[in-house]
C-alpha positions as CSV (number, residue, x, y, z in Angstrom):
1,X,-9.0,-3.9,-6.1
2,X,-7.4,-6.8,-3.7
3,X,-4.4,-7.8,-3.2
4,X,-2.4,-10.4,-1.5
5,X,1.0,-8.8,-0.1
6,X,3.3,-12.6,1.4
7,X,7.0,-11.5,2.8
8,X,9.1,-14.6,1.5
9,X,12.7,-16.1,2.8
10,X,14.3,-17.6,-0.2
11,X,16.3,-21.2,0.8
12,X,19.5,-20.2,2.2
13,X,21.0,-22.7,-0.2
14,X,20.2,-20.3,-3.0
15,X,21.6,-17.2,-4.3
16,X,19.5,-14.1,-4.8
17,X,20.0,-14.4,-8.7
18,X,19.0,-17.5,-8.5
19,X,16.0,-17.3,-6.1
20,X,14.7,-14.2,-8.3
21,X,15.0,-16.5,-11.5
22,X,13.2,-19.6,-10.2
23,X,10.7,-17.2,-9.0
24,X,10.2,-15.2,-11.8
25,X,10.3,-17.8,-14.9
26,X,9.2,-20.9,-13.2
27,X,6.8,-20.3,-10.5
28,X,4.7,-17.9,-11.0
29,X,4.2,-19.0,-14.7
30,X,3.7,-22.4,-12.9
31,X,1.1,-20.9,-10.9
32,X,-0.9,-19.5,-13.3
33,X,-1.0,-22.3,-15.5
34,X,-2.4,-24.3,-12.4
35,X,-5.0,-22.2,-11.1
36,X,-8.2,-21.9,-12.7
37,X,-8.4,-18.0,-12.5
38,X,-5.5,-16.4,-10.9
39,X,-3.8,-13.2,-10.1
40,X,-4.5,-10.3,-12.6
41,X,-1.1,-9.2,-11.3
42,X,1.7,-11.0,-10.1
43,X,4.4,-8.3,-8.8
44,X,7.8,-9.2,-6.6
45,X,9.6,-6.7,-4.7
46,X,13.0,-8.2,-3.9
47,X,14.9,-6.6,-1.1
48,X,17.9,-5.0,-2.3
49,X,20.7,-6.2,0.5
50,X,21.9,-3.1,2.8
51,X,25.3,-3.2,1.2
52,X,24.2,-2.3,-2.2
53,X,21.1,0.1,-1.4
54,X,21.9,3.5,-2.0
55,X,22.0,5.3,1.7
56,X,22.2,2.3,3.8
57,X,24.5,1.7,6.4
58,X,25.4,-2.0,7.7
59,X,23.8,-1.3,11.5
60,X,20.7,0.5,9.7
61,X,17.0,-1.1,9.9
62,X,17.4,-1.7,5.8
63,X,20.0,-4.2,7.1
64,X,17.9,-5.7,9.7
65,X,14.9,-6.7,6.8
66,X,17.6,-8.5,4.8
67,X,17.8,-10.9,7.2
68,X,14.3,-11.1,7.5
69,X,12.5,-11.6,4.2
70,X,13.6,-11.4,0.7
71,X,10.8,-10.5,-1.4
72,X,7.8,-8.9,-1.1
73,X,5.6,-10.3,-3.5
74,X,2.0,-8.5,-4.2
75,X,-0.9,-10.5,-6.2
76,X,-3.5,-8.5,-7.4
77,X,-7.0,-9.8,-7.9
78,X,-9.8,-7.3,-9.7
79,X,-12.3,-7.9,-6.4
80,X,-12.6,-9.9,-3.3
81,X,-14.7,-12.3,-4.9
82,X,-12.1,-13.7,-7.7
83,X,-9.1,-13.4,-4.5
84,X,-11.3,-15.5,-2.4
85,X,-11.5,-18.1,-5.0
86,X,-8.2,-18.1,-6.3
87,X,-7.3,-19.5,-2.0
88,X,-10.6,-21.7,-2.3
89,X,-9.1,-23.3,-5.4
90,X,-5.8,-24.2,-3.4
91,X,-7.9,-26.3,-0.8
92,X,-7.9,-28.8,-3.1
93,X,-5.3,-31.1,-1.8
94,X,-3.8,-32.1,-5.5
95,X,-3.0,-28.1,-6.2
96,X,-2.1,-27.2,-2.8
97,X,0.3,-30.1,-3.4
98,X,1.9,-28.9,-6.8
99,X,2.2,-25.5,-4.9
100,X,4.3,-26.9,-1.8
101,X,6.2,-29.4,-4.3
102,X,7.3,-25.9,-6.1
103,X,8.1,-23.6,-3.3
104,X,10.3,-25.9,-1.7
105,X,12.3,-25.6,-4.7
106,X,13.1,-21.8,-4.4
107,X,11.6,-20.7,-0.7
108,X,11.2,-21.3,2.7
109,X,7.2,-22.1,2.7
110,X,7.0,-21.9,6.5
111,X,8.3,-18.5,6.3
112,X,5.5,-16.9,4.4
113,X,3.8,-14.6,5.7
114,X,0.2,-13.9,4.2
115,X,-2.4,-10.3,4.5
116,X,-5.0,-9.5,2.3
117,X,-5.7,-5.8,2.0
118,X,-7.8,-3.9,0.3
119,X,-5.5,-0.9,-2.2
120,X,-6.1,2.5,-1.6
121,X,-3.7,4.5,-3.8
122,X,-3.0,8.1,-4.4
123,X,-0.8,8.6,-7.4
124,X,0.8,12.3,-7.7
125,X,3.0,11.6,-10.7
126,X,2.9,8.8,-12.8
127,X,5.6,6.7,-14.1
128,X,5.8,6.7,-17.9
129,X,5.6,3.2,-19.5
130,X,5.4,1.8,-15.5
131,X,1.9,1.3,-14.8
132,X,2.0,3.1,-12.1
């Protein structure tokens, strides 16, 4: 399996609740709908801000990565081959378009920052009804 992990700021114009609900039930739905074979898996990770996460502390490192990103997203792809086309698809200047056009309603698009990596995972107790 391959993956896609992008670190995302939302627009500071935004609130979280609202970044998280243009993200979750407009874009990514938007996304898929565009692409002619996308992610198998679309998952976000949105940071949890140091003043409400259990054990942090204000000066702590959890505090320093608020200010850095707000999500992590991950978009999983069955192999490298279906990954590689999902980017080759958004060369096409009319898609790559509707993608820009969309994240500059919810994110910073300059602040993305993109690595494809291949999953190795070791999985000592599942998560009931969690996938994982």
């Amino acid at each position: 399996m391959y993956k896609l992990i992008m670190l995302i700021k939302k627009r500071p114009d935004l609130t979280r609740e609202q970044f998280i609900d243009y993200y979750d039930n407009r874009h990514v739905p938007f996304m898929h709908s565009i692409l002619p074979r996308g992610a198998a898996v679309h998952r976000r990770n949105f940071v949890i801000p140091a003043a409400v996460a259990p054990g942090s502390a204000g000066d702590s490192p959890a505090a320093a990565a608020d200010a850095d990103y707000d999500v992590i997203s991950e978009v999983f792809y069955e192999d490298l081959e279906t990954a590689n086309n999902a980017r080759r698809a958004l060369e096409d200047p009319e898609l790559f378009r509707l993608m820009r056009e969309d994240e500059h309603k919810f994110l910073l698009p300059d602040s993305i920052r993109r690595f494809v990596v291949e999953v190795h995972e070791t999985v000592y107790r599942p998560i009931a009804g969690k996938g994982i």
